[in-house]
C-alpha positions as a Markdown table, in Angstrom:
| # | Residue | x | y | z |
|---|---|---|---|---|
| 1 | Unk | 79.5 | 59.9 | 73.8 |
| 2 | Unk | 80.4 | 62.7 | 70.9 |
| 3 | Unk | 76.6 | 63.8 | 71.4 |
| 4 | Unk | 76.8 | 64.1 | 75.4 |
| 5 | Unk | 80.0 | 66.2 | 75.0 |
| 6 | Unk | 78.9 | 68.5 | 72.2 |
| 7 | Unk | 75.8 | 69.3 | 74.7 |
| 8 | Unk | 77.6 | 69.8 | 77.4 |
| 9 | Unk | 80.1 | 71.7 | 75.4 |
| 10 | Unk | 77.3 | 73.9 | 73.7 |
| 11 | Unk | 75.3 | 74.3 | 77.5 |
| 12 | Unk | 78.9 | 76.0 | 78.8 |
| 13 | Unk | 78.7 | 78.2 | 75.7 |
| 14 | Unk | 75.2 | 79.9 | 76.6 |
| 15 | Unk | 75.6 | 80.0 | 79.6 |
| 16 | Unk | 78.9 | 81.7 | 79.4 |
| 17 | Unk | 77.0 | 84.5 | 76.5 |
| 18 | Unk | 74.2 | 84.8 | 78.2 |
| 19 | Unk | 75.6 | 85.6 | 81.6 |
| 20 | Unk | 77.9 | 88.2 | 80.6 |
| 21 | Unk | 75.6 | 91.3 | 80.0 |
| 22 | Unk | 74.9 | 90.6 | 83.9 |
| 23 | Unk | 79.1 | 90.7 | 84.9 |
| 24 | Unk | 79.1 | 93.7 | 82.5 |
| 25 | Unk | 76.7 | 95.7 | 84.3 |
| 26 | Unk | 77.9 | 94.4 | 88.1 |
| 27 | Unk | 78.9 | 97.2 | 90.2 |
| 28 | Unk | 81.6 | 96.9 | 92.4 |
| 29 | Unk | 80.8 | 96.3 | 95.9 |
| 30 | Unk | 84.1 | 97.6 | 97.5 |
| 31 | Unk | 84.4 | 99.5 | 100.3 |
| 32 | Unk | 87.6 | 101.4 | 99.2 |
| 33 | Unk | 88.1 | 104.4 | 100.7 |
| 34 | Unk | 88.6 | 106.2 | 97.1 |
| 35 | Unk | 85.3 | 104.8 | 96.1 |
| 36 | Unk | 83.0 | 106.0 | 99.3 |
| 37 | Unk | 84.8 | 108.9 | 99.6 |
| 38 | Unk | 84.4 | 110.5 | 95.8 |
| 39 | Unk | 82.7 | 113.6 | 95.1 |
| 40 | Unk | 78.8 | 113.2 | 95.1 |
| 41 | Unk | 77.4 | 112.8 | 91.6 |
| 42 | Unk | 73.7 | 114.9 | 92.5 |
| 43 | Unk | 73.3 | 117.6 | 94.6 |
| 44 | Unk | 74.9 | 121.1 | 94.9 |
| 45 | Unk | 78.4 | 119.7 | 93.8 |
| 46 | Unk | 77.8 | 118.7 | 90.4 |
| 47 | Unk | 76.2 | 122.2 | 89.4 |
| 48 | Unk | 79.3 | 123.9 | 90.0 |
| 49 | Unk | 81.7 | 122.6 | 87.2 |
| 50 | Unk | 84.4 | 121.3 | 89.3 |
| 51 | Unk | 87.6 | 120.4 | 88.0 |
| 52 | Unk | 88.9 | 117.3 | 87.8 |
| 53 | Unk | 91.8 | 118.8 | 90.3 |
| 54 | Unk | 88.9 | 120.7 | 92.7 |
| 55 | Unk | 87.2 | 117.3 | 92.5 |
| 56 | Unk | 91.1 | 115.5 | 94.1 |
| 57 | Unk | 91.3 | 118.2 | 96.8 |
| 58 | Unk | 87.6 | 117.7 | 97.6 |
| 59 | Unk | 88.0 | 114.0 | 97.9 |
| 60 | Unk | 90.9 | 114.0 | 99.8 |
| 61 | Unk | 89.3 | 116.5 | 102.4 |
| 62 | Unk | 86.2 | 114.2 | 102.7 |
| 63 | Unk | 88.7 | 111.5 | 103.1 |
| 64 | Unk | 90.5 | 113.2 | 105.9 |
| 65 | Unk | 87.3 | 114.2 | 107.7 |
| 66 | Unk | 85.6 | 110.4 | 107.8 |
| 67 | Unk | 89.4 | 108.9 | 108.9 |
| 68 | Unk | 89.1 | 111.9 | 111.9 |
| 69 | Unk | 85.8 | 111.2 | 112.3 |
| 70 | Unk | 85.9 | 107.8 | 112.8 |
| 71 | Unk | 89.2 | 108.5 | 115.3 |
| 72 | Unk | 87.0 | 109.8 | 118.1 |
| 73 | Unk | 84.3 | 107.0 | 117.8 |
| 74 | Unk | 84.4 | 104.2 | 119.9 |
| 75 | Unk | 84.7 | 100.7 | 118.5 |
| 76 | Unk | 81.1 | 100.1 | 119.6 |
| 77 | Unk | 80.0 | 103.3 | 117.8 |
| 78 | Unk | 81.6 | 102.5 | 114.3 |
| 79 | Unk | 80.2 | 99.0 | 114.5 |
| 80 | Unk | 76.7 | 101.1 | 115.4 |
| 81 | Unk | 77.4 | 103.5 | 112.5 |
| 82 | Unk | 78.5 | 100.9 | 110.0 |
| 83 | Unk | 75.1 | 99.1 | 110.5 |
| 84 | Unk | 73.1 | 102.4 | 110.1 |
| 85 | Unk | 74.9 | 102.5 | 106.3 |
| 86 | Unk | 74.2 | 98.8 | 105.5 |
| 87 | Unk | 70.5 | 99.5 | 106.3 |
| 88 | Unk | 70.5 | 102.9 | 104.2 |
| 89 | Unk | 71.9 | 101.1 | 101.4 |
| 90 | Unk | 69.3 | 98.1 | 101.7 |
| 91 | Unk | 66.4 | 100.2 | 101.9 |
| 92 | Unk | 68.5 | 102.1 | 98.4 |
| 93 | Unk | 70.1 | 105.0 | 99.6 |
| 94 | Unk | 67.2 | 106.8 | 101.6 |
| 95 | Unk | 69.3 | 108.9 | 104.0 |
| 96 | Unk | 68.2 | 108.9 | 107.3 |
| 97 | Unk | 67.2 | 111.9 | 108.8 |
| 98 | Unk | 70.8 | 111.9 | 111.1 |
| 99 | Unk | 72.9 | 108.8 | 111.1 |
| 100 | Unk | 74.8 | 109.9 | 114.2 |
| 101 | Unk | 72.1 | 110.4 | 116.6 |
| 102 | Unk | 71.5 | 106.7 | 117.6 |
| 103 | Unk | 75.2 | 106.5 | 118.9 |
| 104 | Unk | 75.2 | 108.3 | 122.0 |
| 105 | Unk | 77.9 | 110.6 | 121.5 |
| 106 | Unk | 79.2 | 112.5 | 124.4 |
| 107 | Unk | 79.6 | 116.5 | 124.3 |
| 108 | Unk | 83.0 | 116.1 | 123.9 |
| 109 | Unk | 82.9 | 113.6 | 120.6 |
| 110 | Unk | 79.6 | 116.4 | 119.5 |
| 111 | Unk | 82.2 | 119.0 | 119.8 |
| 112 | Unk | 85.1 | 117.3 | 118.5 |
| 113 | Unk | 82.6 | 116.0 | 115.3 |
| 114 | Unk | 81.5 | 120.6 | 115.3 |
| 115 | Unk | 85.0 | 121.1 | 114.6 |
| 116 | Unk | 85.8 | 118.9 | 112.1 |
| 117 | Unk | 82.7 | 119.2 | 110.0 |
| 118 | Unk | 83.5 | 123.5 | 110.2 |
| 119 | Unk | 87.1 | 122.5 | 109.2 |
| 120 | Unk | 86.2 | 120.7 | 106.4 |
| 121 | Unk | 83.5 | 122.7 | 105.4 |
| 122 | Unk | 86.2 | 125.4 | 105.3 |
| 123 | Unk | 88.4 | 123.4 | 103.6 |
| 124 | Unk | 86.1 | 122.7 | 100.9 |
| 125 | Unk | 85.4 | 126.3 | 100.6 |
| 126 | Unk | 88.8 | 127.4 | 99.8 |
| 127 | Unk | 88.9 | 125.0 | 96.5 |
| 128 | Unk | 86.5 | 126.7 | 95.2 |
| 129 | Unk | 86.6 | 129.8 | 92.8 |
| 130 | Unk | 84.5 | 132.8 | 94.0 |
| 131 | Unk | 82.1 | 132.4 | 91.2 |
| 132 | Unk | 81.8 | 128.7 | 92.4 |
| 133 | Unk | 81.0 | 130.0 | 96.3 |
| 134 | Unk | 78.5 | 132.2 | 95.5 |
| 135 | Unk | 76.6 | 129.6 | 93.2 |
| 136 | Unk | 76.9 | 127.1 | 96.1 |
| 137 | Unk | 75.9 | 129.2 | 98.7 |
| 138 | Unk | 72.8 | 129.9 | 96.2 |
| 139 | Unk | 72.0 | 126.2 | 95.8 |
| 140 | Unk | 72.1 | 126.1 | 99.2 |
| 141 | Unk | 69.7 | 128.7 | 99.7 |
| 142 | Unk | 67.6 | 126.8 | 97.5 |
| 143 | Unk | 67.7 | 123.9 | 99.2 |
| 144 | Unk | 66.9 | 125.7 | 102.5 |
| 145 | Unk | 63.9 | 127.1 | 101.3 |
| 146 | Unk | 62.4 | 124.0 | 99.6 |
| 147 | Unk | 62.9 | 122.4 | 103.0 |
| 148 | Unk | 61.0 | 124.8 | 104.9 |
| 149 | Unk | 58.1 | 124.9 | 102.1 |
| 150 | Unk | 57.5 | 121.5 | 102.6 |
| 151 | Unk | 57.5 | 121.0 | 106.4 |
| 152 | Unk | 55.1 | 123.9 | 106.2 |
| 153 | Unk | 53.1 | 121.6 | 104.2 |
């Protein structure tokens, strides 16, 4: 009987040390708002030193440009939209060329989304030192003419 329970005893054990390395390195899978709205770690953003508070304002603008963007979709176009985001992150993280154009906006929701974007955009803008405009609208030069190099391609 001592024997079973030692075994048993010494089976929790590993399996205990050997699963923790895997629980360590987990990710969380929330969907907090604070987590999928956060300043993107590649890309133009991270080039331009951002503070930690430029980085806040930043996150609360993108925060306040999904909540109004999701205001003027339908119910059937955020369930749409959702599953467009669950594919992207299955096939890991490939963006898709536009993940709006599949939900058959109307003008008005097109022009409502125009506005935001600019507003935001602006938003964004006026965080950012002069120093840190010019370099962005540099990278995104960059970026420009990569994109045109290779669809010449």
């Amino acid at each position: 009987m001592k024997l079973k329970t030692l075994s048993l005893i010494a089976g929790a054990i590993a399996l205990t040390l050997t699963s923790i390395p895997f629980a360590v390195q987990a990710e969380p899978t929330s969907s907090s708002p604070l987590l999928v709205a956060q300043v993107p770690k590649k890309g133009p953003w991270q080039e331009l030193g951002l503070t930690d508070t430029q980085k806040n304002q930043i996150q609360a603008i993108r925060q306040n440009t999904r909540a109004q963007i999701e205001g003027i979709l339908t119910p059937e176009q955020k369930a749409k939209l959702e599953a467009t985001k669950q594919e992207r992150q299955a096939s890991q993280g490939q963006r898709s060329r536009n993940k709006f154009a599949d939900l058959n906006l109307t003008e008005q929701q097109k022009t409502q989304m125009r506005q935001i974007w600019e507003s935001s955009k602006q938003q964004m803008q006026a965080v950012l030192t002069p120093e840190q405009q010019a370099k962005l609208k540099q990278l995104q030069e960059n970026r420009r003419q990569r994109r045109e190099q290779r669809n010449f391609q």
